[in-house]
N, C-alpha and C positions, 0 to 999 in steps of 0.2 A: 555705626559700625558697618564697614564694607561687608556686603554678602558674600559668601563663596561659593560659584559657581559648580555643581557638581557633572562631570561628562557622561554620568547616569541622564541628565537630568536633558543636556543639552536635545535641541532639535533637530535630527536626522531627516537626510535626504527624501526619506521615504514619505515623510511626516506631510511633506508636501502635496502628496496625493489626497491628501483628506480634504486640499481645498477642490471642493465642483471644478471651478478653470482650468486648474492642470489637468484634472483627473477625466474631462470631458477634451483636453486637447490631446492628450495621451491616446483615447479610444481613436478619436477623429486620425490619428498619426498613424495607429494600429488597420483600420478598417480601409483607409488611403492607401500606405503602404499592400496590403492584402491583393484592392482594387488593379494595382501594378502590376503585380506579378502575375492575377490570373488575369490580364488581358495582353500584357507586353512580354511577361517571362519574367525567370529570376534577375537574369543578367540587369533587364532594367530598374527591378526592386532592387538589387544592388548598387545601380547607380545612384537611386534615388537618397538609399539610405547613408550613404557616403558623400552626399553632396554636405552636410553641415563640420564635416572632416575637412573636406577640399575649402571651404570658406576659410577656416579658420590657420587650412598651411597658407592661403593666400596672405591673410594678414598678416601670418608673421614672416610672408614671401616680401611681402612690401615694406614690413618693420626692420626687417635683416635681411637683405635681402643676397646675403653669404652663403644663404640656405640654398639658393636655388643651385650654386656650385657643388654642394654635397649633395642632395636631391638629384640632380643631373648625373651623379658618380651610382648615386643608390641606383636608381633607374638602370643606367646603362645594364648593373648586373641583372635587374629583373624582367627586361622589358622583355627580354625575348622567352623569359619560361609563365608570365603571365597566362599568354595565350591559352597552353596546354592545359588547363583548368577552367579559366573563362575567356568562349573561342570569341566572344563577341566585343571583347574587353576593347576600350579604347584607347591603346595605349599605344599606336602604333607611332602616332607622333609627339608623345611624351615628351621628350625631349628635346626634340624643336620647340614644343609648348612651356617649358621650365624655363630655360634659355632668352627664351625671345620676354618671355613674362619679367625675367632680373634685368634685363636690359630697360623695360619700361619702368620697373620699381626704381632704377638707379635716375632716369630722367624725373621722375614726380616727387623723387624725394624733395624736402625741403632744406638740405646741405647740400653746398655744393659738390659736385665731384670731380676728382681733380683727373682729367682725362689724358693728362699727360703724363701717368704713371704709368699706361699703355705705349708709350713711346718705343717703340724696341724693332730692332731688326727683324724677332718673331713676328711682330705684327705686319711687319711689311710683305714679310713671304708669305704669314696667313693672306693675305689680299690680294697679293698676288697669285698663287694659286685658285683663290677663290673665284677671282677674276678671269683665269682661262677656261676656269670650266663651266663660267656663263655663257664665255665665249661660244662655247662647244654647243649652245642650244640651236647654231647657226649653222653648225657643220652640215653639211648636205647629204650625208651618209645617214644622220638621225633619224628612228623610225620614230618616236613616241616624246611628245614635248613631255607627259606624264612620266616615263618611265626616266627622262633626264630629273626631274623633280624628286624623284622617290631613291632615285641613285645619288646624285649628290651631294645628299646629306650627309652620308658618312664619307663620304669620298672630300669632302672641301669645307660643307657649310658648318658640320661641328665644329673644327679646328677655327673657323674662318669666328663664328660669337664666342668659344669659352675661351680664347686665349686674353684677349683682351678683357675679360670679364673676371678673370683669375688676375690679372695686372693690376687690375682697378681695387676688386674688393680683398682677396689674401696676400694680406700685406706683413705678417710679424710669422714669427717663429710657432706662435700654437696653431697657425693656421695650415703650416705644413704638418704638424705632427697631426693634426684630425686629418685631415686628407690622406697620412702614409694610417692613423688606425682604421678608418674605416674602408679602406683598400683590404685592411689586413682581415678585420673582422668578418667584412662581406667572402670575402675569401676561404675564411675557414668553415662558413656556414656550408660557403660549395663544397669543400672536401669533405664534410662529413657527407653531407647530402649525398656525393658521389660515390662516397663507401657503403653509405646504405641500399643504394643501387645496385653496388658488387656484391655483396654481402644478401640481401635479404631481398630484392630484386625491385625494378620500377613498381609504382601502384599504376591505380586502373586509368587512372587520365594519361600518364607518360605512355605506357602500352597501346592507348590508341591514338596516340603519337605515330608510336614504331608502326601499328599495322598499317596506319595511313599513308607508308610509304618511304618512313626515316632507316627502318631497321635493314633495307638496303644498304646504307653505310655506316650502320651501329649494331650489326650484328653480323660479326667474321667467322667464319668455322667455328660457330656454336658460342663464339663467349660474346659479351655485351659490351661495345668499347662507350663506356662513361659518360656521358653530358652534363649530368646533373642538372642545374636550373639555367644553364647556360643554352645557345640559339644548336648547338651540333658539340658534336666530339672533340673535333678539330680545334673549338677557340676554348672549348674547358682545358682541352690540355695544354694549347698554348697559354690560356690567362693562368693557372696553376704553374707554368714553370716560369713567365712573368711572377708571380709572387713569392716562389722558391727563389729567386737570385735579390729581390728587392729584403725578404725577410731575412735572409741568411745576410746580408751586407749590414744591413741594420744590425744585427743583434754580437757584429766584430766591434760595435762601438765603445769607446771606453768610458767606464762611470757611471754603468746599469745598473740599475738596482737588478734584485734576482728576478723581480715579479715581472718586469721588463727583459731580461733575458729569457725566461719562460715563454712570454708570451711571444718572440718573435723567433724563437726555435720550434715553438708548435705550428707556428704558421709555417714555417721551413719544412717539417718533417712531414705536415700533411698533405701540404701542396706536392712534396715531393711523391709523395703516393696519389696524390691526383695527377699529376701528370703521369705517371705509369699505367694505371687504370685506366684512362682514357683510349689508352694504344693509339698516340697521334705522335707520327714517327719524325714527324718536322719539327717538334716541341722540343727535342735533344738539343739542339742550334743553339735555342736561349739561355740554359745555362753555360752550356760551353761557350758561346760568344761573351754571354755577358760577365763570367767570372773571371776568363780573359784581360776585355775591358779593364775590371776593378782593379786586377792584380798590376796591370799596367799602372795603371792610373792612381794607384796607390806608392810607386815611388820604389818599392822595395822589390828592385828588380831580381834579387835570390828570390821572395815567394812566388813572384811571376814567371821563374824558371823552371820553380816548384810546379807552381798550376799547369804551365806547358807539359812538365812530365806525366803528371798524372792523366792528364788531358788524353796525353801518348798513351799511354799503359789502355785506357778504358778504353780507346780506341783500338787498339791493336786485341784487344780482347773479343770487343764487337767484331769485326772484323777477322780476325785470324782465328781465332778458337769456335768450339762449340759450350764454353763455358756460360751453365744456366740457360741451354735450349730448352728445356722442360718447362720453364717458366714461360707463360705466354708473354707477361709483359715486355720481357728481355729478349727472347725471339722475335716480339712485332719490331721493336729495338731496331734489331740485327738488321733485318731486311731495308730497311732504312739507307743501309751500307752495300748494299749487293747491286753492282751497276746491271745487272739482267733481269733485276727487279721488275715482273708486267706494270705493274702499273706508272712506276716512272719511263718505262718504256712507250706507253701509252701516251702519257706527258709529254713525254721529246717529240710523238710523231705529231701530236694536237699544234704546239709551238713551231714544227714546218709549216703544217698549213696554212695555220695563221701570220706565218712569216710573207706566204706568198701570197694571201688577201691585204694585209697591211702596207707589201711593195708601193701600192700606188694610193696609197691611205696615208699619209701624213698624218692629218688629226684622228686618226681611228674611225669608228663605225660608230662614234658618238656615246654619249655616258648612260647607263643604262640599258644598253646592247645586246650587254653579254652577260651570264652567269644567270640569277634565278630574275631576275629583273628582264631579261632581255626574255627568258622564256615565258615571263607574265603577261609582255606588250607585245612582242615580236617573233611568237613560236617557234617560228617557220624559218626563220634569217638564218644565216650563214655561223655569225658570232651568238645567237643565241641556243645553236646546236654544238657548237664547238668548245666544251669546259676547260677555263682557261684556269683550275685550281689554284694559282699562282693569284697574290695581288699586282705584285709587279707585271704578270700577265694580261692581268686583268684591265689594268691602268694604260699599257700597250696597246691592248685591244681598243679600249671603247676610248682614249683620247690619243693616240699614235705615237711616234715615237717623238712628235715634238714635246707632247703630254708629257712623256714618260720621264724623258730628259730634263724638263722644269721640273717634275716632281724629283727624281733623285738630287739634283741640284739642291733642292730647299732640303730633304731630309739628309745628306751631306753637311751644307752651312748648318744646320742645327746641331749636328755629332760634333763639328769640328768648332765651333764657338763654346756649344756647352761645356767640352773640352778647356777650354783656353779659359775659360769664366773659372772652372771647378780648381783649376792646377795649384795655383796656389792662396787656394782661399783661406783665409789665415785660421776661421775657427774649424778643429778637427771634427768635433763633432755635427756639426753644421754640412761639413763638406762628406761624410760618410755620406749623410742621408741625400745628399745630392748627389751622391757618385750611386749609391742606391738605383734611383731613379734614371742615372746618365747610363749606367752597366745595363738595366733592364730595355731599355730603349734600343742598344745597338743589338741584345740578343733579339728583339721583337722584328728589328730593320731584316738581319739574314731569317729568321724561321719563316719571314712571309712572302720569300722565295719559294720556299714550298708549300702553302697554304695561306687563301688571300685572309690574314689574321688582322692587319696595321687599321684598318680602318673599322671593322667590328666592334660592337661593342660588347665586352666594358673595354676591353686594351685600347680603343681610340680616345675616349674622354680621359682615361688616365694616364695617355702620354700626354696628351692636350695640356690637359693640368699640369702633368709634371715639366713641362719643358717651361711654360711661363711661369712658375716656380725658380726652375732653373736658371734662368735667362735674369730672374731679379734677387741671384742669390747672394750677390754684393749688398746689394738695399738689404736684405733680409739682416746680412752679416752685420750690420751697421754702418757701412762706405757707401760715400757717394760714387753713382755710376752714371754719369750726362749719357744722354743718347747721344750727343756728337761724337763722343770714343767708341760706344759701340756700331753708331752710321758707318766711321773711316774702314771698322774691320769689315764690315759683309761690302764693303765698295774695295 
């Protein structure tokens, strides 16, 4: 007769300590660890302790190596509020480190990989882009071969490994819905996070953030404009109204369940309160451009007449009325709209200057130049005094106007392909989630005219992602798409 095992009876985790071995490599782990901290600090007992964490994402970095795409996305949101708790943390090239790691996991795999799922026009402007601004280690205006190293990354080299790595490995329809949930997810943890900041105010790490020198730009006549776990003000509000036009698209789809409509009107609703919080007045652009966008692109030229009006109405309020000056957020709004605005006044005169240093600067004053980089390596310089708050300024400044030119060029081809890919893609709901991500892109392209947002993370890995997404959303659809049809159109 079979015994019956009882879960009274079974052997618990614990039970293990009673053998000597474990119980003597336990202490040896305990007193080790101890040894660490009072000679190196916390930070390094924190590394230590966390190294059999990192072994084991590596393994399933090399077992699946799809992870290191999401990972890279996770990252992007945290990499820059890390710091502000652990100052010593190493995570500054996380991401170059994630990236380059899925590239070696996809070479030592033992299946082959089929490398010519990356075929695409994107890939070619990734490389090329990538390519000019190697070029730029040459330019002769260059101060710092470091500071071109540390600038490029977000400026070329992310776009330049995740496009083609998002080609290769997310290949089917669940691979986009985890990539738009955890966008969404990561998302909503920032808008609470950011309400808790309004609301009940930063704790003690964040505050010695602000005294350290941030609360010069996050704290305006007395109120606290928002960052939450984001790098500044600027890109929470921008990535919040990025996910208010990508949540609000998604959730117009048809054949949600409710629990799916729930979830992508809370992202909607909270983001929209994180971009208000924030007081980042360039962040208005991305809905307004990208609902625009959708309403176009959605065919139903009455709702797009629709959108145009409303569009009018909340502008001409902003602008013509004093309706909701009491409210801070709507007032910081306002000023947005006021051409005598100081500090866009400020702006215009910075962009003379730099009009008449660039005259005889073609490739600019090199990558790395300007903004907190140029004042890392280059204090003293011209473009490292001169803040060029603009990306498109910024891209001006430190690779020139020939730079600037190839760079609108490529982010153009991409708006206008995406376009031509999305028009008439036969599955409707397929193509929501695609015009999702095409709507959010062209709001991201004008908001960072006013604020260098485009290449920041997270909104750079998650255009990255979403446009090689985009780009294979025939394939995704189930249609063949040869890269010789899509060569003819960017030729």
């Amino acid at each position: 007769m079979k015994k019956i095992s009882s879960p009274f009876q079974a052997s618990k985790g614990s039970e293990q300590l009673k053998k000597p071995l474990n119980l003597g490599l336990l202490i040896l782990f305990g007193i080790f660890f101890s040894l660490i901290i009072s000679k190196s600090g916390f930070t390094a007992g924190i590394a230590f302790a966390a190294l059999p964490f990192l072994f084991f994402f590596l393994y399933q970095l090399f077992t699946y190596p799809k992870l290191g795409i999401y990972s890279t996305i996770f990252m992007g949101f945290m990499v820059n509020g890390i710091p502000r708790y652990v100052s010593d943390a190493p995570v500054g090239l996380a991401i170059d480190g994630i990236l380059f790691l899925t590239f070696i996991a996809l070479l030592v795999k033992k299946q082959k990989i089929d490398w010519s799922e990356a075929s695409s026009g994107l890939t070619i402007v990734s490389i090329i882009w990538m390519g000019y601004n190697v070029l730029e280690i040459f330019n002769p205006e260059a101060r710092s071969f470091e500071a071109w190293f540390y600038a490029m990354r977000g400026v070329s080299l992310y776009m330049f490994l995740a496009v083609p790595l998002t080609f290769v490995l997310l290949k089917e329809r669940k691979d986009l819905d985890l990539y738009l949930n955890l966008w969404l997810i990561i998302s909503i943890i920032g808008s609470i996070n950011g309400l808790k900041q309004n609301i009940i105010g930063v704790d003690s790490f964040e505050q010695a953030w602000l005294d350290a020198g941030a609360a010069k730009q996050h704290i305006l006549f007395g109120k606290l404009r928002v960052f939450s776990f984001y790098s500044d003000a600027g890109q929470f509000g921008a990535s919040q109204a990025h996910t208010l036009v990508v949540a609000t698209i998604l959730a117009l789809q048809s054949g949600l369940s409710l629990k799916r409509k729930i979830f992508y009107f809370t992202a909607a609703f909270l983001s929209l309160i994180g971009m208000f919080i924030s007081g980042t007045r360039g962040a208005m652009a991305v809905p307004a451009i990208g609902f625009m966008t959708y309403f176009f692109m959605s065919k139903n030229f009455r709702v797009f007449g629709g959108g145009v009006l409303i569009g009018g109405i909340v502008f001409y309020i902003l602008k013509f009325t004093f309706i909701g000056q009491n409210v801070y957020a709507i007032n910081r709004m306002r000023t947005a709209l006021d051409p005598n605005d100081a500090s866009l006044l400020v702006r215009l005169e910075n962009q003379k200057k730099l009009a008449n240093y660039l005259a005889s600067r073609p490739f600019g004053g090199g990558v790395g130049s300007a903004g907190s980089w140029g004042l890392r390596f280059s204090p003293n310089s011209f473009l490292a005094q001169t803040p060029t708050d603009s990306w498109f300024v910024r891209i001006w400044a430190e690779e020139g106007a020939v730079g600037l030119t190839v760079h609108l060029i490529i982010l153009f081809y991409i708006a206008i392909q995406g376009g031509i890919i999305l028009w008439n893609l036969p599955d409707k709901n397929l193509r929501q989630q695609f015009l999702a991500i095409h709507a959010g892109t062209l709001g991201i392209y004008v908001a960072s005219y006013g604020n260098g947002i485009l290449g920041q993370m997270p909104t750079g890995i998650l255009l990255y992602v979403g446009w090689a997404l985009m780009f294979k959303a025939k394939k995704i659809c189930g249609l063949s798409y040869p890269f010789s049809k899509q060569a003819k159109t960017i030729l």
